[in-house]
DOMARKOL-11118 format. One record per residue (C-alpha): chain; x, y, z; residue in one letter. Coordinates in steps of 0.5 Angstrom, whole numbers, plus 500, padded with zeros to 3 digits. Layout:
<'A' <X Y Z> 'a'>
...
//
This chain:
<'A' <500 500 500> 'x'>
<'A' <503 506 497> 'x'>
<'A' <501 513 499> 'x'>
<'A' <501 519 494> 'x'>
<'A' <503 526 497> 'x'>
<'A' <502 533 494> 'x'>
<'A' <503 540 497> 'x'>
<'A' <495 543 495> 'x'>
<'A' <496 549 492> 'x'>
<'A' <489 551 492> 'x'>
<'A' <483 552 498> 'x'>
<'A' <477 550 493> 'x'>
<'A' <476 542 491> 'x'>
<'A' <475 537 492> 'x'>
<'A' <482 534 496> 'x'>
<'A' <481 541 500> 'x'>
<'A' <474 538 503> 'x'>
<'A' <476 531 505> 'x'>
<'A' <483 534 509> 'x'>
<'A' <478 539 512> 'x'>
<'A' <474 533 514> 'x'>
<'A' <479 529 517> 'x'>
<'A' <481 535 521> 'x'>
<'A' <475 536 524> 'x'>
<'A' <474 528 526> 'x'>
<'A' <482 528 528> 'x'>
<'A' <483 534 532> 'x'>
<'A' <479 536 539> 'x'>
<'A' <475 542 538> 'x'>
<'A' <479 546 543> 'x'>
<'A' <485 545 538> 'x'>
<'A' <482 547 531> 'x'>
<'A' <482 553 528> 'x'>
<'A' <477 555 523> 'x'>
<'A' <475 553 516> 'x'>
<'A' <477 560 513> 'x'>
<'A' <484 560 517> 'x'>
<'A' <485 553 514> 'x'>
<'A' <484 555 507> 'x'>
<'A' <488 562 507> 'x'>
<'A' <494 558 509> 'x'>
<'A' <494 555 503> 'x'>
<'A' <497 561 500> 'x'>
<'A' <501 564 506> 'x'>
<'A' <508 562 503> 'x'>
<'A' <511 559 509> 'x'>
<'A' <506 555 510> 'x'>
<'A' <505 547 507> 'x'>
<'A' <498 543 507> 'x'>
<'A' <500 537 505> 'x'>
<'A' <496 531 503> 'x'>
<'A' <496 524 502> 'x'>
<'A' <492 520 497> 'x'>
<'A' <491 512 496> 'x'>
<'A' <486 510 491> 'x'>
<'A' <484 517 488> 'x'>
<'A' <481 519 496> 'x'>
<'A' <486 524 501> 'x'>
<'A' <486 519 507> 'x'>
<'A' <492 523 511> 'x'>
<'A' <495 530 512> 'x'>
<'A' <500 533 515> 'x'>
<'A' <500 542 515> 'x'>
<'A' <507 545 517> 'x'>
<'A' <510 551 518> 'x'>
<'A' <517 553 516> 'x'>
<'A' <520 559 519> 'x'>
<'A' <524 563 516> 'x'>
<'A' <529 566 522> 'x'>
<'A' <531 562 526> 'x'>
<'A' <530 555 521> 'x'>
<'A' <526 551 524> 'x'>
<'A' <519 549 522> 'x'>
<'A' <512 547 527> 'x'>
<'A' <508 540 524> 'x'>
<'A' <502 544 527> 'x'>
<'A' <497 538 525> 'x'>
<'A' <497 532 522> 'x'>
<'A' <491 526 523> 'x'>
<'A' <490 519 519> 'x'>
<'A' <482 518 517> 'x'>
<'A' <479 514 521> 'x'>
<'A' <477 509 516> 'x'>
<'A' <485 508 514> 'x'>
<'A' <488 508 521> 'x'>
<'A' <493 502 524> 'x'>
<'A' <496 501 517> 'x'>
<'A' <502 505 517> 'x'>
<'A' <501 511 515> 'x'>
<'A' <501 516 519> 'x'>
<'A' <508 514 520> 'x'>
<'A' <509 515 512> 'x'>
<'A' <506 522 513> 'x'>
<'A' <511 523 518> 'x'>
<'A' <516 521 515> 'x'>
<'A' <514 525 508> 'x'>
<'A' <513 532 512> 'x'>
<'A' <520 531 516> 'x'>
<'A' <523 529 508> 'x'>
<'A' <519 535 506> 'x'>
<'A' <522 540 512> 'x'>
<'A' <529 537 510> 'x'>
<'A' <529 538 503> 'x'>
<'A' <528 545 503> 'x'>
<'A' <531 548 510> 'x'>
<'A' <536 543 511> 'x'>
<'A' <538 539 518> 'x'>
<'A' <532 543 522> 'x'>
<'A' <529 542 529> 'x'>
<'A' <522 540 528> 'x'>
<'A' <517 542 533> 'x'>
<'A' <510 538 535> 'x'>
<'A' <505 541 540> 'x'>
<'A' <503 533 543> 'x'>
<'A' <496 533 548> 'x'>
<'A' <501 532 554> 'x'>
<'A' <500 524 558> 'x'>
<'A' <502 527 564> 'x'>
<'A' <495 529 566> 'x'>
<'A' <489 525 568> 'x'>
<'A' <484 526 563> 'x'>
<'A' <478 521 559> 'x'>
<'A' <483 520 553> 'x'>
<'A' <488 519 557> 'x'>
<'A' <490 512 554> 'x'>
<'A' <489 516 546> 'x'>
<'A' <494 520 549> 'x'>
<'A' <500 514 551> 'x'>
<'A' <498 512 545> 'x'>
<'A' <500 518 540> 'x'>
<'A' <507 520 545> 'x'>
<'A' <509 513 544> 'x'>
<'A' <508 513 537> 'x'>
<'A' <512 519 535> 'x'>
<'A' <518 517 540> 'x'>
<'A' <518 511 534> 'x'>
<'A' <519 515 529> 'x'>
<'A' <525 519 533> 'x'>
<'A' <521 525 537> 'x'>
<'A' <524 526 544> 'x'>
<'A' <519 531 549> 'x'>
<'A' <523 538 552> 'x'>
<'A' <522 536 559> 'x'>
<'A' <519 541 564> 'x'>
<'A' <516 545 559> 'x'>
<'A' <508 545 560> 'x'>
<'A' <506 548 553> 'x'>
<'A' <501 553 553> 'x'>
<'A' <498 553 547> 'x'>
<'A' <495 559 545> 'x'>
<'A' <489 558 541> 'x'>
<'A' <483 562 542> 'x'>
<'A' <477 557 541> 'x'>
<'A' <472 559 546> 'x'>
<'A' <474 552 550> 'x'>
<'A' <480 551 555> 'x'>
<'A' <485 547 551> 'x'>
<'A' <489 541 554> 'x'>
<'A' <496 540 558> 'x'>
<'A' <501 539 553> 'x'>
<'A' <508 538 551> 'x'>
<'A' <512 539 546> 'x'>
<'A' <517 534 542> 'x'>
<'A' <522 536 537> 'x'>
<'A' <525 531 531> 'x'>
<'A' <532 533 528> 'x'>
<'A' <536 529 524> 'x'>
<'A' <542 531 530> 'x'>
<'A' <538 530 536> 'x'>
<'A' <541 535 542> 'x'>
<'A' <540 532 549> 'x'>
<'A' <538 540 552> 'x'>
<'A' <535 547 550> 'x'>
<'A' <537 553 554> 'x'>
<'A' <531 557 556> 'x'>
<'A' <534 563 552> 'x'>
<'A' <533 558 545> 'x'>
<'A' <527 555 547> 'x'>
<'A' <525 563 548> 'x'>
<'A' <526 565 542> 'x'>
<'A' <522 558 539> 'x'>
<'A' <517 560 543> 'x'>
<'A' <516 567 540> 'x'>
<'A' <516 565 533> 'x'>
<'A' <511 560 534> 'x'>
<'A' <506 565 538> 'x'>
<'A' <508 571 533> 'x'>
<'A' <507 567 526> 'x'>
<'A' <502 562 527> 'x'>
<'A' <497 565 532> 'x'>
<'A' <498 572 532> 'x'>
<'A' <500 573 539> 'x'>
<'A' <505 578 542> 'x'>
<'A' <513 576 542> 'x'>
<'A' <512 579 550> 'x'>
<'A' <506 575 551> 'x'>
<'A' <507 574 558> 'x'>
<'A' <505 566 557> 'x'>
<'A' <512 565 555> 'x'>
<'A' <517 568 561> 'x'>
<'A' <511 563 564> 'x'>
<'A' <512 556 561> 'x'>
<'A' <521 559 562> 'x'>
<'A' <520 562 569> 'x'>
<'A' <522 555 573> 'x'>
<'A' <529 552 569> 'x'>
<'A' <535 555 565> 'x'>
<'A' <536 549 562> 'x'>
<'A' <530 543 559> 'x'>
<'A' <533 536 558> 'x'>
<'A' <530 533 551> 'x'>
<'A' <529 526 552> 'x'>
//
């Protein structure tokens, strides 16, 4: 079973809708942005929506942001449909998104915004499940960092983590780097203030925060 992948370049169609579909199957309420915010990231430059296409049906996607300075790029979201899970590709579509993330900015961190495990919550075994997937394909979690994820929905969004891949994985990160990540994520992707008060918060407590 082979996946296709393209890059979509347009927000009208057929493949559009089904990627909308399994987002909004795949992706809690609390972590979904809107359509309208979706369709416009096919045109911003920095933005990738990647889709996955087996037998004419877009069955998986990934949607990456590359960050111009510093290089490094966020895989905001990714999800399987339903119907096509447990056969392999959501790994191939991780592994397509990082050779997509490689091929055009080179050996980078690549950073993934993870529901944390460590919390008790009903989906809590879902949770196990999604961590322990991305720790196979190479994905360690930034340890002490309690991720605020700053996305006005309306709804209280879940404790989480993030994890990053890279082809040289470091063992650490200062809080001045993970400061200055932090801030690109706030600024380009949700809009926020690079003094957003959220992220001296998620730094206050360590100099230094163990990859593992």
């Amino acid at each position: 079973m082979t996946l296709e992948f393209k890059t979509l370049r347009e927000d009208k169609g057929s493949e559009f809708e089904q990627l909308y579909a399994i987002y909004c199957e795949a992706i809690p309420s609390s972590e979904r942005k809107p359509r309208d915010s979706l369709a416009a990231m096919v045109h911003i430059p920095s933005y990738r929506l990647l889709v996955g296409i087996l037998d004419e049906k877009v069955v998986a996607f990934s949607i990456l942001y590359l960050f111009a300075n510093p290089t490094f790029a966020l895989l905001e979201y990714m999800a399987v449909d339903h119907t096509a899970r447990g056969q392999g590709l959501g790994s191939a579509t991780f592994q397509e998104s990082t050779r997509l993330i490689t091929a055009e900015l080179g050996s980078v961190q690549v950073l993934l915004e993870v529901d944390s495990d460590r919390e008790y919550s009903a989906d809590r075994d879902k949770r196990l499940r999604r961590v322990e997937f991305y720790r196979k394909l190479g994905c360690r979690r930034i340890d002490g960092l309690n991720y605020i994820l700053p996305l006005e929905t309306g709804e209280q969004p879940p404790l989480m983590d993030l994890m990053i891949w890279q082809d040289r994985m470091p063992s650490s990160l200062s809080a001045v780097a993970l400061q200055s990540l932090l801030r690109e994520v706030y600024v380009n992707v949700y809009h926020c203030h690079s003094d957003d008060k959220r992220i001296s918060d998620m730094l206050a407590k360590q100099h230094d925060f163990p990859v593992l």
